[in-house]
VOKOL-883917 format. One record per residue (C-alpha): residue in three letters; x negated, y, z. Coordinates in nm, 2 decimals. Example, Ala and Ser with C-alpha at 12.3 -4.5 7.8 and 13.67 -1.06 7.14 Angstrom:
2
+---------+--------+--------+--------+
: residuo :      X :      Y :      Z :
+---------+--------+--------+--------+
:     ALA :  -1.23 :  -0.45 :   0.78 :
:     SER :  -1.37 :  -0.11 :   0.71 :
+---------+--------+--------+--------+
***
This chain:
263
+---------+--------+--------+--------+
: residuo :      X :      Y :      Z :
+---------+--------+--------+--------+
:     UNK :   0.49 :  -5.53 :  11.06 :
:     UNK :   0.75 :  -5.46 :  10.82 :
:     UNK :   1.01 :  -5.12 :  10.91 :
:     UNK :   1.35 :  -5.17 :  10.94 :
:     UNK :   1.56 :  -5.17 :  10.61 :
:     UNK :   1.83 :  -4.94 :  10.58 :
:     UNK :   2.05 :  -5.01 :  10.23 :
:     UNK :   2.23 :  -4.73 :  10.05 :
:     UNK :   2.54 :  -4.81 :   9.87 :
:     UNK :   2.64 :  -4.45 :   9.70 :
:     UNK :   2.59 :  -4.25 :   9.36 :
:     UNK :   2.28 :  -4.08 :   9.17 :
:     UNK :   2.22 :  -3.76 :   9.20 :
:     UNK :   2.03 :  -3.63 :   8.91 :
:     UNK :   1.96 :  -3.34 :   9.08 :
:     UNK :   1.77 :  -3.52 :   9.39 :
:     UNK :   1.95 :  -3.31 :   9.69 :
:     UNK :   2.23 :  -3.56 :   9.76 :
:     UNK :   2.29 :  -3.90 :   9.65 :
:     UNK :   2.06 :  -4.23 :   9.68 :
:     UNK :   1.82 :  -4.00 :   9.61 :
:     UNK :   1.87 :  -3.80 :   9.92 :
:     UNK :   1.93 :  -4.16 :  10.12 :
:     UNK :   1.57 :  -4.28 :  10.01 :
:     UNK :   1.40 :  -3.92 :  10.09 :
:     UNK :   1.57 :  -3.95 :  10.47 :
:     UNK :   1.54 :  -4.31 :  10.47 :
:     UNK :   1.14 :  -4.27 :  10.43 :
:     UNK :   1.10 :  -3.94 :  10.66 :
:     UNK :   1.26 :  -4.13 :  10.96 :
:     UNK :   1.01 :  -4.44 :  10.90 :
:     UNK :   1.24 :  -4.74 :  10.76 :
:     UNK :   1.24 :  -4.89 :  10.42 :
:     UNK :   1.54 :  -4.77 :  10.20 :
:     UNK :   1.66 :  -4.97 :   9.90 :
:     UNK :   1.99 :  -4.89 :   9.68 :
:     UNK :   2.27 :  -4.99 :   9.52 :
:     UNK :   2.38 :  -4.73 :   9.28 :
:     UNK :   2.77 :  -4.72 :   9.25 :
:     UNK :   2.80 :  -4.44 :   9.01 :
:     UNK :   2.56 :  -4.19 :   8.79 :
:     UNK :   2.63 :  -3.84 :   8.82 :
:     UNK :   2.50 :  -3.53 :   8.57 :
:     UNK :   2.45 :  -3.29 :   8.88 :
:     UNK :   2.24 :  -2.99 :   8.92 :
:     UNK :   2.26 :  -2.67 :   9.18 :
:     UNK :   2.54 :  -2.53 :   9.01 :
:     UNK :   2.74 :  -2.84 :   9.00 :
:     UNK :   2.84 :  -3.17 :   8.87 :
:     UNK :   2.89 :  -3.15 :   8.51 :
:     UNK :   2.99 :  -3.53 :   8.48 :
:     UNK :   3.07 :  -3.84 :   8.66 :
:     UNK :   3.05 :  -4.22 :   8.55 :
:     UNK :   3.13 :  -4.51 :   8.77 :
:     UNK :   2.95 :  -4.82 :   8.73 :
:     UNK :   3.12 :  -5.15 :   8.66 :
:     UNK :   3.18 :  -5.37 :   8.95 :
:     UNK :   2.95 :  -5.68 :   8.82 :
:     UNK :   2.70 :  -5.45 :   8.82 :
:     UNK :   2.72 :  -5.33 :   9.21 :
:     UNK :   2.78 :  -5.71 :   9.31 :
:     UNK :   2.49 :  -5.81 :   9.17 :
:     UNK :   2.25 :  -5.49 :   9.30 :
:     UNK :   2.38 :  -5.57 :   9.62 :
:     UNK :   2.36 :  -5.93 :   9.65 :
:     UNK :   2.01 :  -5.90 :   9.53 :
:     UNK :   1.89 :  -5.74 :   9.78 :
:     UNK :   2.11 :  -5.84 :  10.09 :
:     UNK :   2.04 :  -6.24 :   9.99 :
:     UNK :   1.63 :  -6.20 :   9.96 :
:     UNK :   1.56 :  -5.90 :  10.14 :
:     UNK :   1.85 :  -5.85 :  10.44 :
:     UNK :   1.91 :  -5.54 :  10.56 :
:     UNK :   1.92 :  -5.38 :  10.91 :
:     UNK :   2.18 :  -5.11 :  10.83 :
:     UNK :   2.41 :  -5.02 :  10.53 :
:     UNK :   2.51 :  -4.67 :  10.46 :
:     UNK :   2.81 :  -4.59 :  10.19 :
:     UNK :   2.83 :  -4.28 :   9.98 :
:     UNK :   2.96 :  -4.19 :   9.70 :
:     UNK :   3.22 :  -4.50 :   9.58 :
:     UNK :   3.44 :  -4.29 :   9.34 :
:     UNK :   3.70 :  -4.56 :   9.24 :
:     UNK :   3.93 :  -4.83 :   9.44 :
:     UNK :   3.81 :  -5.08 :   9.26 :
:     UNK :   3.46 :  -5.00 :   9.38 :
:     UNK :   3.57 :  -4.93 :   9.75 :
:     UNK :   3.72 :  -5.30 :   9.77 :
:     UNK :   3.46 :  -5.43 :   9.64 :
:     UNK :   3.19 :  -5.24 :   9.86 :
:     UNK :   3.40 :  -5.36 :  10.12 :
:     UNK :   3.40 :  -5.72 :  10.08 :
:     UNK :   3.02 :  -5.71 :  10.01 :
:     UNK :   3.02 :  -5.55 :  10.36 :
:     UNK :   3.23 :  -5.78 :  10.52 :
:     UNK :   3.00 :  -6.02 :  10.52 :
:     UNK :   2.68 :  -5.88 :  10.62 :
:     UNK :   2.62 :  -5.84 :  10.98 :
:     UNK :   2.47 :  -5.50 :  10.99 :
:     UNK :   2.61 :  -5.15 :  11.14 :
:     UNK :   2.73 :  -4.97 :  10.85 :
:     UNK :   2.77 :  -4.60 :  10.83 :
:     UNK :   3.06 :  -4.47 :  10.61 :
:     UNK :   3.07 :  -4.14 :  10.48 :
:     UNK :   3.38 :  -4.10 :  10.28 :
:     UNK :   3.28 :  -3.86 :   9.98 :
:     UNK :   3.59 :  -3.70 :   9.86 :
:     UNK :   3.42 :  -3.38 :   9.72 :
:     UNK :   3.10 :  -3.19 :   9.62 :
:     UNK :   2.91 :  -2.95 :   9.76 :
:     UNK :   3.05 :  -2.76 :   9.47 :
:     UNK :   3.43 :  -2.90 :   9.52 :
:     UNK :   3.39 :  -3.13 :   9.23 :
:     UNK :   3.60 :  -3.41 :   9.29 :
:     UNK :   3.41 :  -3.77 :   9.37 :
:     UNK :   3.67 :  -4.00 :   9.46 :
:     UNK :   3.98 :  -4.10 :   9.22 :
:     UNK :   4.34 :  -4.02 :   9.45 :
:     UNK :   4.41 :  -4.38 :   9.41 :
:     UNK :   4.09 :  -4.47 :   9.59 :
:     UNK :   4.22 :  -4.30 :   9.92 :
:     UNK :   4.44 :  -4.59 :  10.05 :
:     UNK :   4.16 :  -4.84 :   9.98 :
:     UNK :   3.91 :  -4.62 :  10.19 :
:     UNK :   4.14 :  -4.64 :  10.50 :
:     UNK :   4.25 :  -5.01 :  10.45 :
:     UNK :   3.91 :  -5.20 :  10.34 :
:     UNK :   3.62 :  -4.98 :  10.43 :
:     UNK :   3.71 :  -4.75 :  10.73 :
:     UNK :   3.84 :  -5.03 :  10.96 :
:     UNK :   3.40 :  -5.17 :  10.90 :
:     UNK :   3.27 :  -4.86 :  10.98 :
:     UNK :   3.03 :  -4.88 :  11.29 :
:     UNK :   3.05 :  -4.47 :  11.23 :
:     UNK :   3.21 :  -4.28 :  10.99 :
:     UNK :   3.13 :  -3.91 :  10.91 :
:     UNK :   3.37 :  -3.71 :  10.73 :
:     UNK :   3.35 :  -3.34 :  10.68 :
:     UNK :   3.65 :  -3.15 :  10.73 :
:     UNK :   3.75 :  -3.17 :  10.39 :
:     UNK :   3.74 :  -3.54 :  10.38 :
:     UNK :   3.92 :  -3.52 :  10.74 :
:     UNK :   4.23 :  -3.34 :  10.56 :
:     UNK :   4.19 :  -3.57 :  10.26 :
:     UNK :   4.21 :  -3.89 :  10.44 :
:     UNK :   4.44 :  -3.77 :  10.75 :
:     UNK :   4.60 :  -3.47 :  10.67 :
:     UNK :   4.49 :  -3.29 :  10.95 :
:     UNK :   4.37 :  -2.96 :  10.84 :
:     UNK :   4.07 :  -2.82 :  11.11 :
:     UNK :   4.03 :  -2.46 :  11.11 :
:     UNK :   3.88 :  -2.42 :  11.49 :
:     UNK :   3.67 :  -2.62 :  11.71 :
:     UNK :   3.97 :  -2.71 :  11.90 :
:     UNK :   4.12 :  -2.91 :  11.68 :
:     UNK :   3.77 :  -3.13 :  11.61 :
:     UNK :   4.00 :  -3.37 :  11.87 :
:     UNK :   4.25 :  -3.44 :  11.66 :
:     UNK :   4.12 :  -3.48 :  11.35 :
:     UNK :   3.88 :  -3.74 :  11.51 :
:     UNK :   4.18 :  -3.90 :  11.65 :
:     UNK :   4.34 :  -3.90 :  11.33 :
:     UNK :   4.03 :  -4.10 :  11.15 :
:     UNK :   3.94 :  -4.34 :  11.45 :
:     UNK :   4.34 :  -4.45 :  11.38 :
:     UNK :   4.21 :  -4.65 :  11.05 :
:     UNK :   3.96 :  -4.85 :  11.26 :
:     UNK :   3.63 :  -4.72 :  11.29 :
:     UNK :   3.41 :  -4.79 :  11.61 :
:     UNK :   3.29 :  -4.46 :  11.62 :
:     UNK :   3.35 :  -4.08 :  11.38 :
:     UNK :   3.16 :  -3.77 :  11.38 :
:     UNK :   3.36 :  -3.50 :  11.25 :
:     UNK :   3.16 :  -3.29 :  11.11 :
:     UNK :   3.22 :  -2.93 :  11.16 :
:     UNK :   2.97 :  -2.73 :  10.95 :
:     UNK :   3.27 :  -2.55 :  10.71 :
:     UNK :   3.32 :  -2.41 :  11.08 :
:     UNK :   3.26 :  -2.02 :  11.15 :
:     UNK :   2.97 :  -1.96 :  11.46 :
:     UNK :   2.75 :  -2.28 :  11.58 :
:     UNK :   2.71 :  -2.57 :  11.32 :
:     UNK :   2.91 :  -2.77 :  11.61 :
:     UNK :   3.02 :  -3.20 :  11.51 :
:     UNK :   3.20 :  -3.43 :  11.75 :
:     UNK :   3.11 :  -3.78 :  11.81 :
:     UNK :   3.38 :  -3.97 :  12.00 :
:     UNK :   3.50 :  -4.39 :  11.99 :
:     UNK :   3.78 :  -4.26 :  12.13 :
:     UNK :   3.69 :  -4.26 :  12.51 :
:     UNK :   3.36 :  -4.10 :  12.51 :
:     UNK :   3.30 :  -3.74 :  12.39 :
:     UNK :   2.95 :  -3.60 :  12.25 :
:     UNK :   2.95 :  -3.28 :  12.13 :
:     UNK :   2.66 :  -3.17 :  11.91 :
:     UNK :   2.57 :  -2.83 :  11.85 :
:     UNK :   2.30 :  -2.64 :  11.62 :
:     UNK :   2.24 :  -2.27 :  11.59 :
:     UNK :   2.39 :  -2.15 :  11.22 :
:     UNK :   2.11 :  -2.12 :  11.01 :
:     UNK :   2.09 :  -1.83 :  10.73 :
:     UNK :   2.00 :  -2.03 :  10.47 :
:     UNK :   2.29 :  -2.14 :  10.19 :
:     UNK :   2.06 :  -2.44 :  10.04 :
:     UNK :   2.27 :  -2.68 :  10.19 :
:     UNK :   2.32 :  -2.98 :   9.90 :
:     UNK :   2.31 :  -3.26 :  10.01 :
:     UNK :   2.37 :  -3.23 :  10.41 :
:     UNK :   2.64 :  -3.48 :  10.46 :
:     UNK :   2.43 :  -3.78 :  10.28 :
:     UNK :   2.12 :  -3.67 :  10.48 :
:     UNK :   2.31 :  -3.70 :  10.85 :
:     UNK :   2.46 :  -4.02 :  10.69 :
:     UNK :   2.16 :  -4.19 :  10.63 :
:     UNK :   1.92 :  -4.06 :  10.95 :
:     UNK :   2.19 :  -4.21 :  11.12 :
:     UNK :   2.19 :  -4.52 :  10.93 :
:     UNK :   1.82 :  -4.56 :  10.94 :
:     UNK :   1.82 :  -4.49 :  11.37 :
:     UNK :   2.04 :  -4.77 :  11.41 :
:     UNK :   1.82 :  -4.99 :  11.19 :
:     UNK :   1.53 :  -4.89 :  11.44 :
:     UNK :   1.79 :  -4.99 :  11.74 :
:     UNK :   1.92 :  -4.73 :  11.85 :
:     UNK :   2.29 :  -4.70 :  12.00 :
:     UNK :   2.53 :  -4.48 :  11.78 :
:     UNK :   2.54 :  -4.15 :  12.03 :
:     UNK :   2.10 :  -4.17 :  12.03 :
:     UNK :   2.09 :  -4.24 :  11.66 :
:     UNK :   2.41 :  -3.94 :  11.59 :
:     UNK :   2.18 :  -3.71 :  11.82 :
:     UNK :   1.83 :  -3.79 :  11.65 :
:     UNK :   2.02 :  -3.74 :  11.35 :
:     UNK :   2.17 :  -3.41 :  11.39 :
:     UNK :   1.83 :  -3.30 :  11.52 :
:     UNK :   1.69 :  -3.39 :  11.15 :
:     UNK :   1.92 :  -3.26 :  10.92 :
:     UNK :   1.89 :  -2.90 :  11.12 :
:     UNK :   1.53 :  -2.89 :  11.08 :
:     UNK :   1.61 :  -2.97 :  10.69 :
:     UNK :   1.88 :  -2.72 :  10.69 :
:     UNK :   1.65 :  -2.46 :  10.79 :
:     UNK :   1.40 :  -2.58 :  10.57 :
:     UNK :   1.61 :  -2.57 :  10.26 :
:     UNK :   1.49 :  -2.35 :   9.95 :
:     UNK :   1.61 :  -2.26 :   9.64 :
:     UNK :   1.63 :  -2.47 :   9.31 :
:     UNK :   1.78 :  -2.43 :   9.03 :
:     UNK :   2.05 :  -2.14 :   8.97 :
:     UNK :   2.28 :  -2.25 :   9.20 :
:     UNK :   2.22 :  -2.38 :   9.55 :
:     UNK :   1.95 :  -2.57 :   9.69 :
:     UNK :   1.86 :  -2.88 :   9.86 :
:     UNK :   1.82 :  -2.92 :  10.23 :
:     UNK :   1.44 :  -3.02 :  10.28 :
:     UNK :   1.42 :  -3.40 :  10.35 :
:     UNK :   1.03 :  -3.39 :  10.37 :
:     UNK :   1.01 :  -3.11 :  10.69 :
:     UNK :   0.88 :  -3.37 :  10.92 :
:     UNK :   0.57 :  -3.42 :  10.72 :
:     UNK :   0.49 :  -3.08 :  10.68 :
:     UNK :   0.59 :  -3.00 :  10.98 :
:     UNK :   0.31 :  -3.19 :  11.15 :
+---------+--------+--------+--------+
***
């Protein structure tokens, strides 16, 4: 039997802690096949992203229609999109493949490099929120898209409010840049999860917001409904936060392989 696939449309990290390179790492540990389209080709490392070069539209039709039109797909994640053009076109391609889809709207770096042109922002809430089965923006990306600025757990509500008014199903706002428990809110709107994780001392953290994008992405694929697969998630990407180590001069990658040596 084959594993569910599990399609990641989102930028290279050269680095390997964030990325389609991340995607693929989470996509394997959680037991589904991941494949890629590669939007964009960074020059990243722990201390950064040193350069940043979108790829031509053509050339993400055709990675994408290559595999959706032999291969299918079971769920699609988006990443890293870094132009309008390219969120319209991801869009479209989306539009017509009858998969859940996970958005995560990367606006910034672990680093605070910029990832997404300013004129990109209005396509993300026209075209590609309004298909998102979940989305999962940071708070950053919250005040970026919204302009609702988060600094307490009290106002997780309203930023979630804020997103689910450009039509996703469901968000998770993620509250990690939080002080105390690592604490995100999945909510459609009507029903309320609230997922919380003990703070772990540990600042390898590259990479965290692709990781939770994609376990969630590749649950689904397996079946499961968005509040399991946001759960099983969040349980993964805290056992790679705490297994995180240093690489590099800067700061390291969360550890997408745990589960193996953790067995």
């Amino acid at each position: 039997m084959r594993p569910p696939r599990v399609l990641t449309v989102a930028g290279s990290d050269s680095g390997g802690g964030a990325g389609i390179q991340a995607d693929l790492k989470t996509m394997l540990a959680l037991g589904t096949h991941g494949m890629s389209v590669v939007t964009a080709v960074t020059a990243q490392n722990s201390l950064g992203v040193q350069g940043a070069w979108p790829l031509p539209v053509e050339v993400v039709r055709a990675q994408y229609r290559s595999v959706v039109d032999d291969i299918g797909v079971d769920a699609v994640k988006t990443g890293m999109l870094a132009s309008a053009e390219l969120v319209e076109t991801v869009a479209e391609l989306i539009a017509g493949t009858a998969a859940p889809v996970v958005v995560d709207p990367v606006g910034v770096s672990k680093h605070g490099d910029s990832l997404l042109a300013a004129s990109a922002l209005t396509s993300v809430r026209a075209t590609l929120l309004p298909l998102a089965t979940v989305a999962t923006p940071n708070l950053d990306e919250v005040a970026q898209l919204t302009g609702v600025r988060v600094e307490s757990e009290g106002q997780l509500r309203e930023a979630a409010a804020a997103v689910l008014a450009y039509g996703p199903r469901w968000v998770v706002v993620k509250g990690g840049h939080l002080a105390g428990d690592a604490v995100d809110l999945l909510t459609d709107g009507d029903e309320e999860y609230w997922l919380r994780s003990p703070r772990r001392d540990n600042r390898h953290t590259h990479g965290t917001g692709c990781t939770l994008a994609s376990a969630i992405a590749a649950h689904l694929a397996r079946g499961r409904t968005v509040p399991q697969a946001v759960r099983a998630a969040k349980e993964y990407v805290t056992g790679a936060l705490a297994a995180g180590f240093a690489l590099g001069e800067g700061i390291g990658p969360v550890d997408h392989g745990w589960t193996f040596r953790d067995r």
